[in-house]
C-alpha positions as CSV (number, residue, x, y, z in Angstrom):
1,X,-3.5,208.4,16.1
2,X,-2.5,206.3,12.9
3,X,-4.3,207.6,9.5
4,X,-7.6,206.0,8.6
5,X,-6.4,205.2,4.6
6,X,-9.4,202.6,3.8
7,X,-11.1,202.8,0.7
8,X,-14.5,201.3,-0.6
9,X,-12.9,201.5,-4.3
10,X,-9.4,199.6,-3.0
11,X,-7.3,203.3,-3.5
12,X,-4.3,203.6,-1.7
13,X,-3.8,206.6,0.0
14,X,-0.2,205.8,1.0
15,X,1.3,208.1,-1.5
16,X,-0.8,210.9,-0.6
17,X,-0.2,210.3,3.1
18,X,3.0,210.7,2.7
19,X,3.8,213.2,0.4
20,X,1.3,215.6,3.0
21,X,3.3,214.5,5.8
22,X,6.7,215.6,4.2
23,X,5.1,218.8,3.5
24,X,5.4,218.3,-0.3
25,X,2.2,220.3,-1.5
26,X,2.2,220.1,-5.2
27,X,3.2,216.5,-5.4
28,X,0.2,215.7,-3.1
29,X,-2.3,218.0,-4.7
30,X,-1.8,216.4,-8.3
31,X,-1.3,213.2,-6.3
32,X,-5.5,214.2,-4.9
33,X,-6.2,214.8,-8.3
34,X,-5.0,211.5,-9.9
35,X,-6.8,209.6,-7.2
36,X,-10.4,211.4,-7.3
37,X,-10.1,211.1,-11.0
38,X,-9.6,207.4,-10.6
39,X,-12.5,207.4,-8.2
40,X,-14.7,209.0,-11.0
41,X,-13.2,206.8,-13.6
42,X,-12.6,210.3,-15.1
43,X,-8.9,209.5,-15.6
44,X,-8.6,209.3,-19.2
45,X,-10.8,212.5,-19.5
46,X,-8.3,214.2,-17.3
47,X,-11.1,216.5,-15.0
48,X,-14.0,215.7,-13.0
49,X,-17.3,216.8,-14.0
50,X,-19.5,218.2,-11.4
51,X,-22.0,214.8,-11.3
52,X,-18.7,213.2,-10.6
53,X,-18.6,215.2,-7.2
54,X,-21.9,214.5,-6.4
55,X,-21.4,210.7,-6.9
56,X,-18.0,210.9,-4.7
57,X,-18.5,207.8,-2.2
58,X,-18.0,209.4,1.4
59,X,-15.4,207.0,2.6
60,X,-13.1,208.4,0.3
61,X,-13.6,212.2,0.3
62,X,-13.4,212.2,3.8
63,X,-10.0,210.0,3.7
64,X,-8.8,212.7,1.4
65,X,-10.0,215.9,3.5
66,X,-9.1,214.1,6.5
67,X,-5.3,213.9,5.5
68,X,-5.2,217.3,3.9
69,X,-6.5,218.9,6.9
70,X,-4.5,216.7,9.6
71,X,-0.7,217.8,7.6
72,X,-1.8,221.0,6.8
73,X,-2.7,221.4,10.6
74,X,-6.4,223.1,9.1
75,X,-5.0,225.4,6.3
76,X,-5.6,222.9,3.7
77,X,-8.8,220.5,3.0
78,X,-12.0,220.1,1.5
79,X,-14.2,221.1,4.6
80,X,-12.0,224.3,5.0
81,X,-12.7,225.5,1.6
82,X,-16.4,224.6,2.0
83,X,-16.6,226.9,4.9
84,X,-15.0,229.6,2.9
85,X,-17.5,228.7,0.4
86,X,-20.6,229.2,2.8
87,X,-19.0,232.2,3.9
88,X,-19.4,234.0,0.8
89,X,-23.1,232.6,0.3
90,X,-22.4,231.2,-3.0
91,X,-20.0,233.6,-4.8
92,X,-18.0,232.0,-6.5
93,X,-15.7,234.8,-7.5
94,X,-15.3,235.9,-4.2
95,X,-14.6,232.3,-3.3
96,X,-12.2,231.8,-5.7
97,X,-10.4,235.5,-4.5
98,X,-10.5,234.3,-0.4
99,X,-9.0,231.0,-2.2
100,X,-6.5,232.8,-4.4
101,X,-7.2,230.6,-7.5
102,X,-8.2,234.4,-8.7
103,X,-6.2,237.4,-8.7
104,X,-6.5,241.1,-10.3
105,X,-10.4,239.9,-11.7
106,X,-8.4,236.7,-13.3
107,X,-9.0,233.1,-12.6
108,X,-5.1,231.8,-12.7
109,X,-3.7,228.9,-14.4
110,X,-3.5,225.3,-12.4
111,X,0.2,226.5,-12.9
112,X,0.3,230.0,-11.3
113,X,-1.3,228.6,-8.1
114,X,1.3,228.3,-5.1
115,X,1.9,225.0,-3.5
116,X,3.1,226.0,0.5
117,X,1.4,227.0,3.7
118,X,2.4,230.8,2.9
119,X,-1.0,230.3,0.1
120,X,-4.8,231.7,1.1
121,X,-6.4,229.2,4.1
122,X,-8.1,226.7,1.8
123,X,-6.2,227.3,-1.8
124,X,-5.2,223.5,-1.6
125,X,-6.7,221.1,-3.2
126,X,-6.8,222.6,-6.2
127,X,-6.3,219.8,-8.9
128,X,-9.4,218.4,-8.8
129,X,-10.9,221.5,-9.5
130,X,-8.9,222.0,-12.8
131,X,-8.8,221.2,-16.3
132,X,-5.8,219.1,-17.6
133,X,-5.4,222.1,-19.6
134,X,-5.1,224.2,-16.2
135,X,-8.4,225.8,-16.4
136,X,-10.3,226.2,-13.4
137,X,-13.8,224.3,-13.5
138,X,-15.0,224.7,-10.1
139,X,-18.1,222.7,-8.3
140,X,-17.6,224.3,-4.7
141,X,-21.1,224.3,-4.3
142,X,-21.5,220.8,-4.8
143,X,-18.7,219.4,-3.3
144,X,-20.1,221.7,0.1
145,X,-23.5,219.8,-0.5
146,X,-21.6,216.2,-0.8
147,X,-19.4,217.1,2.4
148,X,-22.6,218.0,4.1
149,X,-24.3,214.4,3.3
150,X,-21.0,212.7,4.4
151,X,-20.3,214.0,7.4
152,X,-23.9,214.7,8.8
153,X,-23.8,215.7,12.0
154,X,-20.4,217.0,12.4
155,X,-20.0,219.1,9.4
């Protein structure tokens, strides 16, 4: 079945596609990143804020999860780390340990994450949850809340 790539905010999710489909993880994570960040006209700013999420049109987060979670046969995507997410009823230190964006007590650097399939079931995407700087920011509870809205009945 050919990828749905439409886009209410005329992105093109070519790039993305592809780099997913050749298996190229950090190249399509930063890719996610640039392209939710031009969604939230947060480009410039370099992170998205946690209204942003919340204002995320649906068309295009679940263009973006569908593709991450399609390539990554279900170890990567925005649904998979929202389950996590529920699974840990809102801790978001545990979330970010089942996620591996924090080791030893530390939440690690954009730059210490790892970019393959051999990474924790739902580390990736990551950019869009980090700084420029390659802090972590977070907003898993709200991007569970806006994946819940968007896909209703089959979330």
């Amino acid at each position: 079945m050919p990828d749905q790539l439409t886009s209410t905010d005329n992105i093109d999710y070519t790039q993305l596609r592809d780099l997913l489909e050749a298996g190229q993880w950090k190249d399509a994570d930063e890719e996610t990143g640039q392209v939710m960040r031009k969604i939230t006209n947060r480009v410039t700013a370099g992170w998205i804020r946690e209204e942003d999420f919340a204002q995320l049109p649906c068309l295009e987060l679940k263009t973006i999860n569908d593709l991450w979670t399609k390539y990554s046969k279900g170890h990567f995507g925005f649904a998979v780390q929202s389950r996590i997410w529920e699974s840990v009823e809102d801790d978001y230190l545990r979330f970010g340990d089942l996620v591996g964006w924090r080791l030893n007590y530390r939440w690690q650097p954009y730059s210490d994450l790892k970019f393959s399939l051999n990474a924790s079931v739902g580390h990736l995407p990551a950019s869009p949850f980090y700084k420029s700087d390659g802090a972590a920011i977070g907003w898993a509870a709200t991007l569970t809340s806006k994946l819940e809205d968007c896909y209703a009945d089959d979330f």
